[in-house]
C-alpha positions as CSV (number, residue, x, y, z in Angstrom):
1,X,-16.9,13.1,2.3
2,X,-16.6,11.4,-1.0
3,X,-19.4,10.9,-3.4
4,X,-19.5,7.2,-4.2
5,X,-19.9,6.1,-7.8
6,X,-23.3,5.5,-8.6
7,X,-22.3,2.7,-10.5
8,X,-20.6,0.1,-9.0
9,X,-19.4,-3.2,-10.8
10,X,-20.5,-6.1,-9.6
11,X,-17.8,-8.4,-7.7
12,X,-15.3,-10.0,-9.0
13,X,-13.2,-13.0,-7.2
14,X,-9.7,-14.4,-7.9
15,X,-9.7,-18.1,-9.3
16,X,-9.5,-20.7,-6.8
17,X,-9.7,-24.3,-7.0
18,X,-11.6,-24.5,-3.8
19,X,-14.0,-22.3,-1.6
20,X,-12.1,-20.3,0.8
21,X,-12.3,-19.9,4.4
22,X,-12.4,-16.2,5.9
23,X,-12.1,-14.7,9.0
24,X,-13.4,-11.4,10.1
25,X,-11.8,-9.8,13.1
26,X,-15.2,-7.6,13.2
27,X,-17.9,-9.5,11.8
28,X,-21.1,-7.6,13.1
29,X,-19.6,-4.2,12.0
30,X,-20.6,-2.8,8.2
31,X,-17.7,-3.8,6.5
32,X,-18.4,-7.1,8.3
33,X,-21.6,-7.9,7.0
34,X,-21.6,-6.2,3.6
35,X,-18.5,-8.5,2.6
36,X,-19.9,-11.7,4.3
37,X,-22.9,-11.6,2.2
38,X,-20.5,-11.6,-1.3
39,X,-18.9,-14.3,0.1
40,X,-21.4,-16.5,1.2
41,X,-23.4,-16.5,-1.7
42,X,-19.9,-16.9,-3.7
43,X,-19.5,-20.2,-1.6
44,X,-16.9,-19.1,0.5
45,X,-16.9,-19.8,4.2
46,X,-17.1,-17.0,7.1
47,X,-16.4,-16.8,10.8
48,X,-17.3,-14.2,12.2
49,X,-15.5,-12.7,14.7
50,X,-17.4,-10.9,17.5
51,X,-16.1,-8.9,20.7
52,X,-17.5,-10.3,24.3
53,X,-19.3,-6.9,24.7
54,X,-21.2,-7.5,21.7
55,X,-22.3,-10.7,22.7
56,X,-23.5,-10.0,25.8
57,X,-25.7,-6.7,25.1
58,X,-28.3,-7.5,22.7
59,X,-29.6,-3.8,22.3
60,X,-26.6,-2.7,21.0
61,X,-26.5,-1.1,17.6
62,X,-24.1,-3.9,16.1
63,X,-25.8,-6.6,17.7
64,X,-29.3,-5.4,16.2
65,X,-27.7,-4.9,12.8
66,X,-26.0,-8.3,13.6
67,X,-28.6,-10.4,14.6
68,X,-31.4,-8.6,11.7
69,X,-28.7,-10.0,9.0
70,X,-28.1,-13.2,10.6
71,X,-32.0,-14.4,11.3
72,X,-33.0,-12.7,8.3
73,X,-30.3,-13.8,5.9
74,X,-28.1,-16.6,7.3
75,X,-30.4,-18.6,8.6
76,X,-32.6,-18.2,5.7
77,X,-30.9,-18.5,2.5
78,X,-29.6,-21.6,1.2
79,X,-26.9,-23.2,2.0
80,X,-25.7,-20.0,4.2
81,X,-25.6,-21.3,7.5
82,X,-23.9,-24.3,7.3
83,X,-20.6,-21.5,6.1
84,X,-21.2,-19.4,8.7
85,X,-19.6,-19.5,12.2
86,X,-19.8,-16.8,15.2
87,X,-16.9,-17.4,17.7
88,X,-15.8,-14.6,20.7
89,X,-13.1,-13.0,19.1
90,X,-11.5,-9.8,20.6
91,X,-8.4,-8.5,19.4
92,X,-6.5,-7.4,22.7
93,X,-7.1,-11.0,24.3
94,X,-4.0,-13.0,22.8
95,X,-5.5,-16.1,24.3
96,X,-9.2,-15.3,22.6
97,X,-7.2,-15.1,19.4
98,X,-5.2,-18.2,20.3
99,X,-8.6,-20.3,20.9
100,X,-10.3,-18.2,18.0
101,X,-7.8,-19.9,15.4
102,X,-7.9,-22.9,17.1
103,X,-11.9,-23.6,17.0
104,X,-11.6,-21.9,12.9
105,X,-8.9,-25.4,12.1
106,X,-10.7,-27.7,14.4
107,X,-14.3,-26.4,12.5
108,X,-12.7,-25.6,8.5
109,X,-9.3,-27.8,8.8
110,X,-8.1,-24.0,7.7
111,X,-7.9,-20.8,7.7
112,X,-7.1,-19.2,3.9
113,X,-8.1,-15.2,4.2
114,X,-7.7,-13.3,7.7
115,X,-9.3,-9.8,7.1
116,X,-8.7,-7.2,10.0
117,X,-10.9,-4.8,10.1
118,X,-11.5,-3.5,13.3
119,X,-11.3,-0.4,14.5
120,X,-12.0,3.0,16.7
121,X,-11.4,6.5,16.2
122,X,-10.6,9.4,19.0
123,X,-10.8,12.6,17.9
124,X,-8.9,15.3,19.6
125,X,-5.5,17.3,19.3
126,X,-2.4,16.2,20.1
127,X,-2.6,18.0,23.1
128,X,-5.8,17.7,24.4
129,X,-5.4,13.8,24.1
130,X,-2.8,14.3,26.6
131,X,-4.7,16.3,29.0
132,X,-5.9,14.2,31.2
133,X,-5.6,10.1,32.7
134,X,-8.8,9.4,30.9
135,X,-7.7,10.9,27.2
136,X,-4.0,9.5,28.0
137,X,-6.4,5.9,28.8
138,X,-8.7,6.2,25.3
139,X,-5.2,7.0,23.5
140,X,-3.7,3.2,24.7
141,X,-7.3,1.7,24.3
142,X,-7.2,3.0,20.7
143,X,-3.9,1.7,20.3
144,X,-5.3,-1.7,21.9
145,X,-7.8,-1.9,19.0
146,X,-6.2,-0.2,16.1
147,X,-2.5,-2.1,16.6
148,X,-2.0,-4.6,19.7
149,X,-5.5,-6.2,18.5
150,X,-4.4,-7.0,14.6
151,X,-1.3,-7.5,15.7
152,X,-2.4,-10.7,18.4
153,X,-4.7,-11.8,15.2
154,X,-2.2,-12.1,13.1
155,X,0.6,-14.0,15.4
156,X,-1.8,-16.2,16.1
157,X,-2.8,-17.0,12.5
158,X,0.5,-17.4,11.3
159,X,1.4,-21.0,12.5
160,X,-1.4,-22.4,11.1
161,X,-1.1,-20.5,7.5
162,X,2.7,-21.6,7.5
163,X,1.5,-25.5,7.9
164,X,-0.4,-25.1,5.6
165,X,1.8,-23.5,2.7
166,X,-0.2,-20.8,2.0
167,X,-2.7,-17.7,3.2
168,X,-3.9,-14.1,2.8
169,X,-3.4,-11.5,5.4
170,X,-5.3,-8.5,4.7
171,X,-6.3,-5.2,6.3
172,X,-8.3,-2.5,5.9
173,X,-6.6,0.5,7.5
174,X,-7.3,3.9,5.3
175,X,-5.0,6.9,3.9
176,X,-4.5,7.9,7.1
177,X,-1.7,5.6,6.7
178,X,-0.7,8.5,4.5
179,X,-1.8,11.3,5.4
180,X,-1.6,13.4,8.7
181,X,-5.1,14.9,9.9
182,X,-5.2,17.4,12.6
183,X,-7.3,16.2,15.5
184,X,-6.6,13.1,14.3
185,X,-3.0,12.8,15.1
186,X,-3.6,9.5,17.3
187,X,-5.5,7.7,15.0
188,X,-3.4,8.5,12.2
189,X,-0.2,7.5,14.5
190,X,-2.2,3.8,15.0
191,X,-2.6,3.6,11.2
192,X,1.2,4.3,10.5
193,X,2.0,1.8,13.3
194,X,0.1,-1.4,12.2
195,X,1.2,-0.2,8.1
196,X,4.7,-0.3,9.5
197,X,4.5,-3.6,11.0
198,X,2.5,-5.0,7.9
199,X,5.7,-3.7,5.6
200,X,8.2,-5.4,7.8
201,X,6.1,-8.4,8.0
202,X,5.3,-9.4,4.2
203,X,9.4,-10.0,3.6
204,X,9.5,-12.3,6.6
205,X,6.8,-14.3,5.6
206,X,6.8,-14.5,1.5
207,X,9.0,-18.0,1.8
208,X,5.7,-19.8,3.4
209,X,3.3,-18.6,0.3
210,X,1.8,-15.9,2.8
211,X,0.4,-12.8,1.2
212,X,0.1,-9.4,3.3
213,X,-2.3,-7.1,1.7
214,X,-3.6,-3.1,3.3
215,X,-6.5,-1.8,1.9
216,X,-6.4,2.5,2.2
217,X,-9.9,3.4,1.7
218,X,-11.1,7.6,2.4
219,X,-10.5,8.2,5.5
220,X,-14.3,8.5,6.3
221,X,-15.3,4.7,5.4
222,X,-13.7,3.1,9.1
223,X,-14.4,6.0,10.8
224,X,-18.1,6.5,10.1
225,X,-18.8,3.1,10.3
226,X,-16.6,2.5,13.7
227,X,-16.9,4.2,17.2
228,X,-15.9,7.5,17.5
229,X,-15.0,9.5,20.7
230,X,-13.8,13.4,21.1
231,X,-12.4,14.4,23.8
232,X,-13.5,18.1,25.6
233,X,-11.5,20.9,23.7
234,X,-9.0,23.4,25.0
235,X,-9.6,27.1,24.3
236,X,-6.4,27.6,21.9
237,X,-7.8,24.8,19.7
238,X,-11.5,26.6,19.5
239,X,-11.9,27.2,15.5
240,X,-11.6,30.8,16.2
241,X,-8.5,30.6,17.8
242,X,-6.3,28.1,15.6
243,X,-7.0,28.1,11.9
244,X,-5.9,24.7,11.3
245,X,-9.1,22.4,9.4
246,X,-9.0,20.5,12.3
247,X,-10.8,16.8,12.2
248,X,-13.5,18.1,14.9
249,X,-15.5,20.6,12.9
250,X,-15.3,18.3,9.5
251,X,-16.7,15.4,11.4
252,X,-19.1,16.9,13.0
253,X,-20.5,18.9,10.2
254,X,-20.6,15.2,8.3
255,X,-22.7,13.5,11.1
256,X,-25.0,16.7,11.3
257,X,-25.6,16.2,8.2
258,X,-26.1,12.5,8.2
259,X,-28.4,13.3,11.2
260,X,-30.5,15.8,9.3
261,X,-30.9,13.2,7.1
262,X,-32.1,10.4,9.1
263,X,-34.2,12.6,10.7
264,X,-35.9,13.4,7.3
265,X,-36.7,9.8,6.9
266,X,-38.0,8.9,9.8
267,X,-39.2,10.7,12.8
268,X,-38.4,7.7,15.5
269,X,-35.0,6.9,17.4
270,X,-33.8,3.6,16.4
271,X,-33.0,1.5,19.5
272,X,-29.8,0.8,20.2
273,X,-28.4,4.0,18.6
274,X,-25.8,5.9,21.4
275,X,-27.4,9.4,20.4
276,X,-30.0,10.6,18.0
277,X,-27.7,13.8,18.0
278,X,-24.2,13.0,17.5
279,X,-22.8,16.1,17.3
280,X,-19.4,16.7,20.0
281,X,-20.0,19.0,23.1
282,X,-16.7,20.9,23.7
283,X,-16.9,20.2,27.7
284,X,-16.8,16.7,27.9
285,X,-15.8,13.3,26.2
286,X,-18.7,12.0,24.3
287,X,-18.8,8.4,22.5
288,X,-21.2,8.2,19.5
289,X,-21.4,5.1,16.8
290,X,-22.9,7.5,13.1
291,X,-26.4,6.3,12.5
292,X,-26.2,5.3,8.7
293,X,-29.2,4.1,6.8
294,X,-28.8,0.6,5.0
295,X,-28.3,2.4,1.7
296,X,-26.1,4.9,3.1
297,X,-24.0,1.7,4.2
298,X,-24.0,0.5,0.8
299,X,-23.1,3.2,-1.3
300,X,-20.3,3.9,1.4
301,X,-18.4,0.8,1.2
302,X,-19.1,-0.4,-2.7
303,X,-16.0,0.4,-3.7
304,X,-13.9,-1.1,-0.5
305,X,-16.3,-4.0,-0.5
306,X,-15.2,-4.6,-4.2
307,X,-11.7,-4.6,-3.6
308,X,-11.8,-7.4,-0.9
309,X,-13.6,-9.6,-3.0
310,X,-11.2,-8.9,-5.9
311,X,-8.2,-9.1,-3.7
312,X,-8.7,-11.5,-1.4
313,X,-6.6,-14.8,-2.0
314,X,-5.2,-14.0,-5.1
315,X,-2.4,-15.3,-6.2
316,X,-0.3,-12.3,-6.2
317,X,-2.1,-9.7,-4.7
318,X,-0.9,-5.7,-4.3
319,X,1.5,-5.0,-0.9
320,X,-1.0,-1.5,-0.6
321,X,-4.5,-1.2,-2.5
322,X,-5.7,2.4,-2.7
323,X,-9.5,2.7,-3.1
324,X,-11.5,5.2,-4.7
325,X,-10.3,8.4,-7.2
326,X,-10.3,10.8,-4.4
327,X,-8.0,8.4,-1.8
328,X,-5.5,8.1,-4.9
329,X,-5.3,11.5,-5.8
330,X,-4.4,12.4,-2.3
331,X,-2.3,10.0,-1.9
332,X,-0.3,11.4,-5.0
333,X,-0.5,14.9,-4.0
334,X,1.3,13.5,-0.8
335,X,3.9,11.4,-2.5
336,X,4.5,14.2,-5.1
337,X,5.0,17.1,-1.9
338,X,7.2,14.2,-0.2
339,X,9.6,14.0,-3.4
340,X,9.5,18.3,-4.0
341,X,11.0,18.4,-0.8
342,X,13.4,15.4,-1.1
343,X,15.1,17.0,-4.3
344,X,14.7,20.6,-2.3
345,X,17.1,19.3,0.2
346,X,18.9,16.7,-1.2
347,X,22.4,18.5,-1.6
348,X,21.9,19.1,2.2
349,X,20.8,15.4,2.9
350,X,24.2,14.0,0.8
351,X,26.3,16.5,2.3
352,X,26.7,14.4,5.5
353,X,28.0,11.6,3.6
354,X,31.4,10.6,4.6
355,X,34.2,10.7,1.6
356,X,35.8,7.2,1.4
357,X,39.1,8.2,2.6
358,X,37.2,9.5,5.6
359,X,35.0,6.6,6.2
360,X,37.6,4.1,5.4
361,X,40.6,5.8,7.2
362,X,44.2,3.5,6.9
């Protein structure tokens, strides 16, 4: 897990000539409510987008982290509330998204800086997501979240933004968009997915002034601040039988830790929390949302935080942001192995190029 600077500049925005409008595909989740509150004190306006499930179970952990900052902050400070909108917003529900954009134009007359952020992690091998109809089902539901739900958001933005002239689509995916992690071959497959569709979509819509922007973070910041499920393990992926650092052990040694923690600060369960232990039994599937203390939170997502203020709605903003020393010095060590091998094979790759007498026979 990476150590967070411990100091952290303080935000920076692009110019504009106008507050901006933003929505949040997961408003109530950290990354939600972190960047709302640099917004709205920046003047900037904020829906928040919230899934149905959320709404309707107050004791959940989001909604008691959600409706803490809304009562405590929104309605409170200045100015706030009147820039600050809660609509039902999930991703998988192409007519949700439809009506979501729809009540943002009718409310804002616009809609300048989409930010997809949601997201869900299941942890498991290759192979033991396939093991059954319920892993095979939290692979697609993964998928629903991680690709079919930005990629509704985003086709249903896009008439709006192209009447307009002009708008900022950005998501915050991480460098498993880079990188393959065992045990977290599914998740990593979602990531590549939606990056894939992102690439093709920024040349198609550049001629209406629309910007396409993915923030890579560590790997850690959407998953410890996002559900996570893992899946019961088979024997031949047991540490002791299969020496590959699989994604398992390193999460669950991080939320041990973050358990021990919490536990060192305060002897009561939080309501709301899905376990006060969220470590992974190896016999059954087990959902657990990472308890993180405010300041945890903070520290975490500084840097990411940063780079969506800095990022969002500029003018000409980066095709792929890379956040944090250690995400870029990964990433290089994977672009530098990708190139080794290129040149170790190239005379192999040209061989099967066709002479021109060949190709272009008379």
């Amino acid at each position: 897990m990476s150590k967070p600077s411990s100091i952290v500049p303080p935000p920076q925005f692009p110019t504009h000539p106008e507050p901006r409008v933003w929505l949040l595909s997961s408003g109530a989740s950290p990354i939600g409510i972190a960047l709302s509150r640099r917004l709205l004190t920046h003047g900037d306006s904020v829906v928040f987008g919230r899934a149905p499930k959320e709404l309707s179970d107050a004791n959940s952990y989001r909604a008691v982290d959600f409706t803490t900052f809304w009562e405590e902050e929104v309605l409170v400070k200045e100015g706030w509330k009147d820039r600050a909108r809660v609509i039902s917003l999930d991703g998988r529900n192409m007519g949700q998204c439809q009506a979501a954009i729809a009540d943002i134009c009718a409310s804002f007359r616009k809609l300048d800086i989409l930010l997809c952020c949601s997201s869900e992690t299941v942890v498991g091998s290759v192979e033991e997501l396939g093991a059954s109809p319920r892993t095979n089902a939290l692979v697609r539901d993964q998928f629903e979240t991680n690709y079919f739900g930005h990629v509704n958001i985003i086709k249903a933005a896009l008439p709006s933004m192209r009447e307009k002239g002009r708008g900022h689509i950005m998501l915050v995916t991480g460098i498993s968009g880079h990188l393959g992690t065992p045990g977290l071959g599914m998740y990593c497959a979602s990531q590549w997915a939606i990056e894939g569709f992102c690439d093709s979509l920024t040349y198609e819509v550049a001629p209406f002034n629309i910007r396409v922007t993915i923030i890579q973070p560590t790997i850690e910041i959407q998953i410890l601040t996002n559900p996570i499920t893992a899946v019961p393990q088979l024997p031949p992926y047991a540490p002791e039988a299969n020496t590959a650092p699989l994604f398992r052990e390193i999460i669950g040694g991080i939320l041990d830790r973050l358990d021990s923690a919490a536990s060192a600060a305060s002897n009561e369960t939080t309501k709301g929390r899905l376990s006060s232990k969220p470590t992974f039994p190896l016999d059954k599937t087990v959902s657990i949302y990472p308890q993180l203390s405010e300041e945890m939170k903070d520290q975490l997502l500084a840097e990411t935080i940063n780079a969506l203020t800095a990022i969002g709605g500029h003018d000409n903003p980066p095709a792929r942001h890379i956040v944090g020393h250690e995400a870029v010095g990964l990433v290089k060590e994977k672009l530098k192995t990708v190139s080794e091998e290129l040149e170790d094979y190239v005379e192999v790759s040209c061989a099967v190029d066709l002479d021109a007498d060949v190709a272009n026979p008379q």
